[in-house]
C-alpha positions as CSV (number, residue, x, y, z in Angstrom):
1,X,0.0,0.0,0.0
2,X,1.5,3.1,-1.0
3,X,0.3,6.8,0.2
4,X,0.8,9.4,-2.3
5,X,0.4,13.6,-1.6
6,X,-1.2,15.4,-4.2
7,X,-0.1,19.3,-4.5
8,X,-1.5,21.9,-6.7
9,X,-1.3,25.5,-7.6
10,X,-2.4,27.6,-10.0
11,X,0.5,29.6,-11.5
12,X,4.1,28.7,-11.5
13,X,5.0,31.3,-9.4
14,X,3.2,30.5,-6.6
15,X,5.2,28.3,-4.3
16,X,4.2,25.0,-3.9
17,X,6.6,24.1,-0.8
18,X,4.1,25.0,1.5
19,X,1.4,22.2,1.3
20,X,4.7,19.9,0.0
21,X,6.2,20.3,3.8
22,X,2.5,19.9,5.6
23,X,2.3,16.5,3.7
24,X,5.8,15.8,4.7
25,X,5.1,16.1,8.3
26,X,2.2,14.4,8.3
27,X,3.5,11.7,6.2
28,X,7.2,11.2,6.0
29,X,7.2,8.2,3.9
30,X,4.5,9.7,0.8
31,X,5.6,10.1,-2.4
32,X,4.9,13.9,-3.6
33,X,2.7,14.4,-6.9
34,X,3.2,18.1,-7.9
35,X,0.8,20.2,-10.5
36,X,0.4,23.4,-11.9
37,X,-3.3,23.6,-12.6
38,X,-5.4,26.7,-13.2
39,X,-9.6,25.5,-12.7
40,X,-12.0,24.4,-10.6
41,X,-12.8,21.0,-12.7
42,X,-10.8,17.8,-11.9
43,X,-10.6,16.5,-15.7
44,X,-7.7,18.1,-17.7
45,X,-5.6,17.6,-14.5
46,X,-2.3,15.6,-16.3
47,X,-0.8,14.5,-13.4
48,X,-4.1,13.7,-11.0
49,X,-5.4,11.5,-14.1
50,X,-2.1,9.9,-13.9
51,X,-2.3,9.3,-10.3
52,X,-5.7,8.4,-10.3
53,X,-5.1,5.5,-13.0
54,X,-2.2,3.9,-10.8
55,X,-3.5,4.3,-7.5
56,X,-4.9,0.4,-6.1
57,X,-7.1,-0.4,-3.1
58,X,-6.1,0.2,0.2
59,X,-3.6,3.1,-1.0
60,X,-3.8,6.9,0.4
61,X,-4.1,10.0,-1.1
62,X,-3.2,13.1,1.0
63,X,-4.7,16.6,0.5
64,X,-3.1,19.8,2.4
65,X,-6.8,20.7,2.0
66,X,-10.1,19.7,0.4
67,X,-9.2,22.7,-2.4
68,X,-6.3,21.2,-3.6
69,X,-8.4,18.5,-5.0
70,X,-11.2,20.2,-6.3
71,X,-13.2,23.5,-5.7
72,X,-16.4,22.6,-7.4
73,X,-18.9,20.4,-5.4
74,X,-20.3,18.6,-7.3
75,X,-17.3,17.2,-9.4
76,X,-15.2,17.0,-5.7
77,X,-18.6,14.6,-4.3
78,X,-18.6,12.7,-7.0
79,X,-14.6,11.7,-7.0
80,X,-14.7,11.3,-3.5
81,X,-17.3,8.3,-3.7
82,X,-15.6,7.0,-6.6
83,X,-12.3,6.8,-4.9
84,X,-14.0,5.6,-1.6
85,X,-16.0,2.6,-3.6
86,X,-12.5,1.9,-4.8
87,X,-10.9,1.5,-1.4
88,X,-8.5,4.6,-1.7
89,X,-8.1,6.2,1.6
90,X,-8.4,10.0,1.2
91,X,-6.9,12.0,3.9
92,X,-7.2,15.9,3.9
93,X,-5.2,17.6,6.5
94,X,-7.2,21.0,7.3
95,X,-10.3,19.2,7.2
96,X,-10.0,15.9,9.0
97,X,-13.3,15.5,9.6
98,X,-14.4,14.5,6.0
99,X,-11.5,11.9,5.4
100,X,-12.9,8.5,4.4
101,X,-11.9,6.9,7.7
102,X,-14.0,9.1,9.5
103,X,-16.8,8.4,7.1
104,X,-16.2,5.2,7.3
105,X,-16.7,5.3,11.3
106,X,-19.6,6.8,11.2
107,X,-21.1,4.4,8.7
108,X,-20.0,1.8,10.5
109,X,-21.5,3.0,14.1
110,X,-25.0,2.5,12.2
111,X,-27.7,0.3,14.5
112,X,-27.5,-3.3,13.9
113,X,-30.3,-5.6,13.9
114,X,-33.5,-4.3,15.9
115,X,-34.2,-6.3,19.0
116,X,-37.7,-8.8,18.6
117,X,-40.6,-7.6,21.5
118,X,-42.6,-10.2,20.3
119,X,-44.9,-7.9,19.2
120,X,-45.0,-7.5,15.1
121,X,-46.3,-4.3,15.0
122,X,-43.3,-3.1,17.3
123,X,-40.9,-4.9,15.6
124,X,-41.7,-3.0,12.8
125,X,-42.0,0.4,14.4
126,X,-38.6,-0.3,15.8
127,X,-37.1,-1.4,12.7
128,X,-38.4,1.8,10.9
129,X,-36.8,4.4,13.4
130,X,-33.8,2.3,13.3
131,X,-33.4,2.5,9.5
132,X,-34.2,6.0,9.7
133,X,-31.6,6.9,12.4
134,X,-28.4,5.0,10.2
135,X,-30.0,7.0,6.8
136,X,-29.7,10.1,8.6
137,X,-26.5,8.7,9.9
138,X,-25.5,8.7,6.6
139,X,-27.1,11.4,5.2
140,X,-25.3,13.7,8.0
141,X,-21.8,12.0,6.8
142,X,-21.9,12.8,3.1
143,X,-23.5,16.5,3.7
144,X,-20.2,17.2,6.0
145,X,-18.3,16.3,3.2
146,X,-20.9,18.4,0.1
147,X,-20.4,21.1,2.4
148,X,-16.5,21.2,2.8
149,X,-16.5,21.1,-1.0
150,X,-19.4,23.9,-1.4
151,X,-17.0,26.0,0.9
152,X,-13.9,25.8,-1.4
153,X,-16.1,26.3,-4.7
154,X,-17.9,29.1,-2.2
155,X,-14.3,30.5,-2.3
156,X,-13.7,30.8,-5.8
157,X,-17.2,32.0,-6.5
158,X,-16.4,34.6,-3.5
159,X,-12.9,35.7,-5.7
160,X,-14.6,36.4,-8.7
161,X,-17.8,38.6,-7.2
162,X,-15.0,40.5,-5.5
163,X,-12.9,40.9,-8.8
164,X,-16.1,41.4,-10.8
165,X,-16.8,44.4,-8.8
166,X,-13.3,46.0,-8.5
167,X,-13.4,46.0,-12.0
168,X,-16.7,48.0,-11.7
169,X,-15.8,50.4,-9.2
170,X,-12.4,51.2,-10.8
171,X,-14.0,51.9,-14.2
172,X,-17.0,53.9,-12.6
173,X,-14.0,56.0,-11.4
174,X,-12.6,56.6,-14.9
175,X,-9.2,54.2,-14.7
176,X,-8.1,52.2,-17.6
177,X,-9.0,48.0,-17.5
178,X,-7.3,46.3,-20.1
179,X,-5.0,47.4,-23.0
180,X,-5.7,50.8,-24.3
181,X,-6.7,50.5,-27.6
182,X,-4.0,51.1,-30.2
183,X,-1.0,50.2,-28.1
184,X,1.3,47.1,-28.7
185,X,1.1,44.4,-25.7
186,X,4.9,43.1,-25.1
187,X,5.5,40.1,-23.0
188,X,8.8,38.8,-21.8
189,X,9.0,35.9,-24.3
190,X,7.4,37.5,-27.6
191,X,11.2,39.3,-28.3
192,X,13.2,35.3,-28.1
193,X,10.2,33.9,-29.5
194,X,10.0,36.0,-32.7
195,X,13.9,36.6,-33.4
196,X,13.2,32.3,-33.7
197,X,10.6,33.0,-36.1
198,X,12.2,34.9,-38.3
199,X,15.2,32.8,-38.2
200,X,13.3,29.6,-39.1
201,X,10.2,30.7,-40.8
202,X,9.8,30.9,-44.4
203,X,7.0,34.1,-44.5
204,X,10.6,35.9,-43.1
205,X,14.2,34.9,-43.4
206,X,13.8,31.1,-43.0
207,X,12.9,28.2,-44.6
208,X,10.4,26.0,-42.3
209,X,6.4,26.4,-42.7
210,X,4.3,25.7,-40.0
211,X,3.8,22.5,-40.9
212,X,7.4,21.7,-40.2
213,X,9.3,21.1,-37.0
214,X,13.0,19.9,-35.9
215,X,13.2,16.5,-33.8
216,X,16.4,14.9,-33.1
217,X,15.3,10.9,-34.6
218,X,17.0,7.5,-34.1
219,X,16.1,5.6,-37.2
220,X,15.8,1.7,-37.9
221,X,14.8,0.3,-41.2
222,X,15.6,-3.3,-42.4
223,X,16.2,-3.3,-46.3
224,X,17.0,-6.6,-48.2
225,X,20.4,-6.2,-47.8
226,X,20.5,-5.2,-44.3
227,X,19.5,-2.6,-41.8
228,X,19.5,1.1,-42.0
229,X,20.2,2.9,-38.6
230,X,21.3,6.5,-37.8
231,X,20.3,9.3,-35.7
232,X,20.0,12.6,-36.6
233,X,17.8,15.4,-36.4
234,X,15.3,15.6,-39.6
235,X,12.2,17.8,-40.9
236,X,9.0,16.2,-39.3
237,X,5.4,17.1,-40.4
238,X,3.6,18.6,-38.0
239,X,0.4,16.0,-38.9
240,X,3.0,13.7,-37.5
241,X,2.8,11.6,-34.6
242,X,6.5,12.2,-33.4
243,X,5.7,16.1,-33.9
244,X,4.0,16.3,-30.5
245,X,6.7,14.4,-28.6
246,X,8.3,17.5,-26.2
247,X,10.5,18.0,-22.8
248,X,11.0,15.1,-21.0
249,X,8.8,12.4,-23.2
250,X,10.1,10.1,-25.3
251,X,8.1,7.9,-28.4
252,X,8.7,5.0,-30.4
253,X,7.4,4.8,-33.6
254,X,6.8,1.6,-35.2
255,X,5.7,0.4,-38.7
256,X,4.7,-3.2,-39.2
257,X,3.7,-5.2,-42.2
258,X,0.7,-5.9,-40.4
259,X,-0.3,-3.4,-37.6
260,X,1.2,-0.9,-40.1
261,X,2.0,2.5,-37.6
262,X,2.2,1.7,-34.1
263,X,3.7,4.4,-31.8
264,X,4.6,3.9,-28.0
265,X,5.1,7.3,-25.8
266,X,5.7,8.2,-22.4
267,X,8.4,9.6,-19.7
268,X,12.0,9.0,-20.3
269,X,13.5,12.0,-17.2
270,X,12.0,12.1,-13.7
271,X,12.4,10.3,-10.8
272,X,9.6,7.3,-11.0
273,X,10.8,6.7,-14.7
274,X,14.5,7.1,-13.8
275,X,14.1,4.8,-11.0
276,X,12.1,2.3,-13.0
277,X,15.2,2.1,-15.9
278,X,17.9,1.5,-12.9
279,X,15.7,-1.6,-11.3
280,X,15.1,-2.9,-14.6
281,X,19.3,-2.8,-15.4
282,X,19.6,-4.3,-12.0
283,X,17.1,-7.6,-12.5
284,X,19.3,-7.8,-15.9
285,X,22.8,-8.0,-14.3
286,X,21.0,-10.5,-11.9
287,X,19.5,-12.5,-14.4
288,X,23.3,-12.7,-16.3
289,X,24.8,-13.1,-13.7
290,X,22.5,-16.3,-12.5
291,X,22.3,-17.6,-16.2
292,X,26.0,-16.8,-17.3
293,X,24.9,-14.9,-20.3
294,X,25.5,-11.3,-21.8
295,X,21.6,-10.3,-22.1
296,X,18.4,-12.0,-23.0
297,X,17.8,-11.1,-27.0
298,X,17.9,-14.5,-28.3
299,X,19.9,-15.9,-31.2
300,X,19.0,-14.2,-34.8
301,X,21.7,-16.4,-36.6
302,X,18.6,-17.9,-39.0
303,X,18.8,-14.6,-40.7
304,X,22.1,-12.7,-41.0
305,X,21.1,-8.8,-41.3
306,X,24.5,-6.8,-41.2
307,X,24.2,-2.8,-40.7
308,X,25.1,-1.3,-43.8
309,X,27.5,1.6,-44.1
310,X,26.8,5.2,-43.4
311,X,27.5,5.8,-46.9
312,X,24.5,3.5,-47.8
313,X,21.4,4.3,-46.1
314,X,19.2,6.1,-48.1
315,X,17.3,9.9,-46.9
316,X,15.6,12.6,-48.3
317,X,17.3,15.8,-47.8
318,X,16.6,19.5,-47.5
319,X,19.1,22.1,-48.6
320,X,19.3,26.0,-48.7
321,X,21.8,27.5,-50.6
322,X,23.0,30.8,-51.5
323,X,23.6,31.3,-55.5
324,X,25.0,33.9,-58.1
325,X,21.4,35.1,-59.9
326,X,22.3,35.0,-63.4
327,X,21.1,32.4,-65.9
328,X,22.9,29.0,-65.7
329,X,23.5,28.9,-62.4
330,X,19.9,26.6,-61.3
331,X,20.9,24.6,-64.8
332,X,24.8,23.9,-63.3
333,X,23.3,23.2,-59.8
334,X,21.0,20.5,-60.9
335,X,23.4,18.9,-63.2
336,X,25.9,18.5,-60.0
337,X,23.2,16.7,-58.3
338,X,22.0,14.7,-61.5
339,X,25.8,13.7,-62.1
340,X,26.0,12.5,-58.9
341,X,23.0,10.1,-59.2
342,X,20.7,12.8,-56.5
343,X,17.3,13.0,-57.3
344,X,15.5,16.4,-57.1
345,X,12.4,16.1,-55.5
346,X,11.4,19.9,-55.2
347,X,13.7,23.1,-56.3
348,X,12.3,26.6,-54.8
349,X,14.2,30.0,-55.8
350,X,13.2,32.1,-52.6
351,X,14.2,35.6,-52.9
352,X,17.0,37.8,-54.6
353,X,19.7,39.8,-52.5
354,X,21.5,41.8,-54.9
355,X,23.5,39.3,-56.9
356,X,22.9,36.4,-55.0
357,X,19.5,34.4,-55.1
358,X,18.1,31.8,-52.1
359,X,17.1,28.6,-53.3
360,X,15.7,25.3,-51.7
361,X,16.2,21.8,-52.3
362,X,14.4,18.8,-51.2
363,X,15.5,15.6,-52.8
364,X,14.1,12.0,-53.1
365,X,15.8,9.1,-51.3
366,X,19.5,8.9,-51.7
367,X,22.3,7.4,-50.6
368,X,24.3,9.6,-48.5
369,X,27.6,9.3,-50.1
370,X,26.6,10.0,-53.7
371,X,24.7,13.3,-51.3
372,X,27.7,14.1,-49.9
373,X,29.5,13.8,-53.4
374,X,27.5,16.8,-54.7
375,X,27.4,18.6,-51.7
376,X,31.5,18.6,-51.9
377,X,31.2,19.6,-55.7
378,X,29.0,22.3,-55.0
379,X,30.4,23.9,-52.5
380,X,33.8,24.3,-54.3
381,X,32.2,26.3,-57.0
382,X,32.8,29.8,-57.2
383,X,28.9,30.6,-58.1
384,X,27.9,29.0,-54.8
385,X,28.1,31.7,-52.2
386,X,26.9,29.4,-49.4
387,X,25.4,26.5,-48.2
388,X,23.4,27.3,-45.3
389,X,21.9,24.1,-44.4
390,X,20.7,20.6,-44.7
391,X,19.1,18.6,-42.9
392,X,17.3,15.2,-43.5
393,X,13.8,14.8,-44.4
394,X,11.6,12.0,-42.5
């Protein structure tokens, strides 16, 4: 059984530490779940769903207070007796008088069986007031806990009345709410974030639309004559799967003769993942070490698959490239890579600066040394002012 503390706020720069050493105190041993949550509603919460999926019978959930897991009533009732049908103890350390083993108690000090007089219309007299005392029993239980949730959602509903009517007041007295219309709102992160669009963009100074983004890929792919494998960043589509893989997740992506594309996606940085991978690598050395082997992939000697050679796996590739603009030079260009048995897939002239010209080039699959090949050519000649970048294509 494993007791977990749940701690939310609703900006990052409020400081979570607070509930974090109340749960601490309480509960030395529990493993802290942090969030940064702005709402009232309990979906939508990424890592409450998480720990809502893993937590089993007879495990603990701790709450600095009934708030932190939800401030709307209804929603708050309705996870509570989900959670307590489920056998998840729910502990909430300003309000200790709605955890489940309290409610539990009071369920369970309910009047048993009602005495026999001997009498059948007593008997059932008595049996009616006893029935009636352990509903209001329960009754009284579960409105203590409706009403510690109506007083958090009371609280929120209390903040925005209040904020509602400052914004009244302050406008009945002639000051300014909002941005004044016709000036430019600047945030901290709009300079950084469009020096990068103009760098990268294509409706500016770079070459990427918006349906293209940069991920760093490890590639496997078994040919006839043997595998394929490389990593390296490449161009994804942003209709791509692997497109929405970001910080600390990690994805496999997996095409199959016949479940065709699979893709497999989670953590791979924190500490319950982290510490996952190190017992894992443990029960390997073990299992070695008992068996006297070097790991547990079986032998694939039925079917020899070498890798092949750097030089040898095929890619499509994106280039940019700065050229004289005069006639010839797209016709010289495109004979270096037909020369050199490169494909052109796609050939884009961008825009003129003076007497140079952008261009783009995406190719079809190619092997990397005949690539390499005209990229060497190319850049030795005098009308290519520069090769900016390339960069394969997934």
């Amino acid at each position: 059984m494993f007791v977990y503390g749940y701690c939310r706020i609703s900006t990052p720069q409020q400081n979570i530490e607070r509930q974090v050493r109340n749960i601490a105190a309480a509960y030395p041993a529990a493993h802290i779940v942090r969030e940064v949550y702005t709402g009232t509603a309990c979906q939508g919460r990424r890592e409450l769903d998480k720990l809502l999926r893993i937590v089993q019978e007879g495990d603990t959930i701790v709450f600095d207070s009934v708030s932190r897991m939800s401030r709307s009533a209804d929603e708050g009732c309705a996870l509570y007796e989900t959670l307590y049908k489920r056998g998840v103890n729910l502990c909430f350390l300003k309000e200790p008088h709605i955890n489940t083993d309290t409610y539990k108690q009071a369920l369970q000090r309910q009047i048993g069986t009602a005495p026999e007089t001997g009498s059948a219309a007593t008997d059932r007299f008595v049996a009616g007031v006893m029935d009636a005392l352990n509903r209001y029993t329960a009754d009284l239980a579960a409105e203590q806990i409706r009403l510690a949730f109506a007083q958090a959602q009371k609280e929120v509903d209390d903040l925005h009345q209040r904020t509602r009517e400052g914004i009244l007041t302050a406008r009945l007295n002639g000051k300014q709410i909002g941005q004044m219309p016709g000036r430019k709102l600047t945030i901290k992160k709009s300079a950084p974030c469009k020096e990068q669009i103009k760098k990268y963009s294509r409706d500016f100074d770079g070459t990427l639309t918006d349906a293209d983004c940069i991920k760093l890929i490890g590639m496997a792919h078994s040919e006839g004559e043997g595998i394929e494998a490389y990593v390296a960043p490449m161009l994804i589509p942003l209709g791509h799967p692997l497109s929405t893989v970001n910080d600390s997740y990690n994805a496999v992506f997996l095409t199959g003769d016949a479940v065709q594309d699979t893709m497999f996606y989670g953590r791979g940085a924190g500490e319950l993942p982290t510490a996952s991978a190190v017992v894992g690598d443990i029960f390997d050395v073990v299992r070695n070490i008992l068996w006297n082997c070097c790991g547990r992939i079986g032998c694939t000697c039925y079917r020899e698959c070498p890798i092949k050679r750097v030089g040898e796996i095929k890619s499509k590739y994106f280039v940019r490239m700065q050229i004289e603009n005069r006639y010839g030079t797209l016709a010289s260009v495109a004979s270096v890579f037909g020369n050199n048995k490169v494909s052109i897939a796609q050939m884009l002239q961008k825009r003129v600066n003076g007497k140079y010209a952008e261009i783009v080039v995406i190719t079809d699959e190619v092997k990397e040394r005949h690539f390499e090949d005209a990229m060497q050519i190319l850049g030795g000649m005098s009308m290519i002012q520069e090769i900016s970048s390339t960069i394969r294509v997934y």
